[in-house]
C-alpha positions as CSV (number, residue, x, y, z in Angstrom):
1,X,161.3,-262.7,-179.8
2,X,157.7,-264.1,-179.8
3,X,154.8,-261.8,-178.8
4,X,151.4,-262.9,-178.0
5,X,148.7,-260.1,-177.1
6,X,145.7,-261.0,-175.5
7,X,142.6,-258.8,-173.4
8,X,141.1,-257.4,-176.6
9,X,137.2,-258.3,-176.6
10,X,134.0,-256.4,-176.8
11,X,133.1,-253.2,-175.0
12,X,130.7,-250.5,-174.9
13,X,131.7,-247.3,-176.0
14,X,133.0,-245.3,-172.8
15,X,134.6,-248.4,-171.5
16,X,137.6,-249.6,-170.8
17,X,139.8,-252.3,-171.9
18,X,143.7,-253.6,-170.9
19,X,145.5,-254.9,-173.5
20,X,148.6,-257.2,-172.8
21,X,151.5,-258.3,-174.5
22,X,153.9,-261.4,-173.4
23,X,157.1,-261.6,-174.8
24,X,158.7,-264.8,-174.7
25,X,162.3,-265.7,-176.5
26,X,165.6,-263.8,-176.2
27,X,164.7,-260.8,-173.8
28,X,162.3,-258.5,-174.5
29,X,164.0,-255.8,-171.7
30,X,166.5,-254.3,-174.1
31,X,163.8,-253.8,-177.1
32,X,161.3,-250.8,-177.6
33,X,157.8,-252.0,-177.2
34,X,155.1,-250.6,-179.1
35,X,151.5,-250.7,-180.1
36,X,149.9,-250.4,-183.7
37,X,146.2,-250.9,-184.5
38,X,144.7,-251.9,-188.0
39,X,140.9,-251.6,-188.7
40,X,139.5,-253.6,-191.4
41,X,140.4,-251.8,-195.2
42,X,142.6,-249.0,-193.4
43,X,146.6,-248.7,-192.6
44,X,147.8,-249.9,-189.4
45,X,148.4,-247.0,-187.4
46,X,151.0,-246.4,-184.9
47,X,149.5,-245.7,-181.1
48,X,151.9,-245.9,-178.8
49,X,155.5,-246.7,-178.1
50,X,157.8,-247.1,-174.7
51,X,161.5,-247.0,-173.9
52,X,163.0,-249.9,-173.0
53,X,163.6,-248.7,-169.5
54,X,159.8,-248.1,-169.1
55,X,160.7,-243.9,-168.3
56,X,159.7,-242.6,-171.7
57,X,156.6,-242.8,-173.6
58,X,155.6,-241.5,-177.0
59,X,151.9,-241.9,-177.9
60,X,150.0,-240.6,-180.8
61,X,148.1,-237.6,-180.6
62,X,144.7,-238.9,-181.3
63,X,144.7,-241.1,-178.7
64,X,146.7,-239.8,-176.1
65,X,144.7,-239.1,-173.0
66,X,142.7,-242.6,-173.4
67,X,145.7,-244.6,-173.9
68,X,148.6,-245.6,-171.6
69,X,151.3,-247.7,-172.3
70,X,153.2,-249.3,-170.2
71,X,155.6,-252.1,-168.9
72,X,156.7,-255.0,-166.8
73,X,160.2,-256.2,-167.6
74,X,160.1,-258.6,-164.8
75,X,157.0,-260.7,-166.4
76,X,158.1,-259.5,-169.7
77,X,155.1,-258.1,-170.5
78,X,153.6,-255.1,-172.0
79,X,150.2,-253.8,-171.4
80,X,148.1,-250.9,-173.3
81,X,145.3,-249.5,-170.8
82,X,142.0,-248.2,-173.0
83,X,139.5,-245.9,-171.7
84,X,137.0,-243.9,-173.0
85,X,136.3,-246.4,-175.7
86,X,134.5,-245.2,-178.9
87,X,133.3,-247.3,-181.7
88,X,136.2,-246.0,-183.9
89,X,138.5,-247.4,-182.0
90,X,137.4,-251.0,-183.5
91,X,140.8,-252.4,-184.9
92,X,142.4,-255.2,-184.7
93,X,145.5,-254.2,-182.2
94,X,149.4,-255.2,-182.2
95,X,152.3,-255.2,-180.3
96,X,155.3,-254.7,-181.7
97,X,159.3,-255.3,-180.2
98,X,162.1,-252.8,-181.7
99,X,165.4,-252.8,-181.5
100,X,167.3,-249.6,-180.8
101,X,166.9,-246.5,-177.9
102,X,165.1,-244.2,-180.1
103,X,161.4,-244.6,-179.8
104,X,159.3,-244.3,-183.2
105,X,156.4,-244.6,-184.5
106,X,157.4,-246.0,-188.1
107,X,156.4,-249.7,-188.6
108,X,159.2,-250.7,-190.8
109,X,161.4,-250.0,-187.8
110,X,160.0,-253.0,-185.8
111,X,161.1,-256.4,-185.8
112,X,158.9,-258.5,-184.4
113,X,155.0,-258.3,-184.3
114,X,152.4,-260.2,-183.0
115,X,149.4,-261.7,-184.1
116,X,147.0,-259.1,-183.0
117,X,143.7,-259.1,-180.4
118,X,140.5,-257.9,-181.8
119,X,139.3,-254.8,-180.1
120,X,135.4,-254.0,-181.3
121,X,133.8,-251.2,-179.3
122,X,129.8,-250.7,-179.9
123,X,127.8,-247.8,-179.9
């Protein structure tokens, strides 16, 4: 599975931004999709993750409320919807495909990663 995220840019803080994720390869449908972010000198942290089927979603604490994940297995794709931007949200973001039904937030349990979309919010 290849994944390709794109839609990260710059934004003012407050606003919003869509992040996307196409999966191209062997099916992405059967795979938990998830999304991890990694600002510059810090540990990628784990955001938000959905069920293959699209009906559950597990997202992180700190962000949940301004993030929403979600998916498209028709196009294959997998979108994170931003809002309420702040400027510590600046990371560079990832999508992620994991094999399995259990959704997670650990890393080391995904498989395939992208190459990640810089997201810089300013103040």
């Amino acid at each position: 599975v290849q994944l390709v995220e794109s839609g990260g840019g710059l934004v003012q803080a407050g606003g919003s931004l869509r992040l996307s994720c196409a999966a191209s390869g062997r099916t992405s449908s059967s795979y938990i999709m998830g999304w991890f972010r990694q600002a510059s000198g810090k540990e990628r942290d784990f955001l938000a993750a959905i069920s293959w089927t699209g009906d559950t979603t597990y997202t992180a604490d700190f962000v949940k409320g301004r993030f929403t994940i979600s998916r498209d297995n028709a196009k294959d794709n997998v979108y994170l919807q931003m809002d309420s931007l702040k400027p510590e949200d600046t990371a560079v973001y990832y999508c992620a495909a994991a094999r399995g039904l259990i959704l997670t937030q650990q890393s080391l349990k995904y498989d395939y990663w992208g190459h990640g979309t810089q997201v810089t919010v300013s103040s």
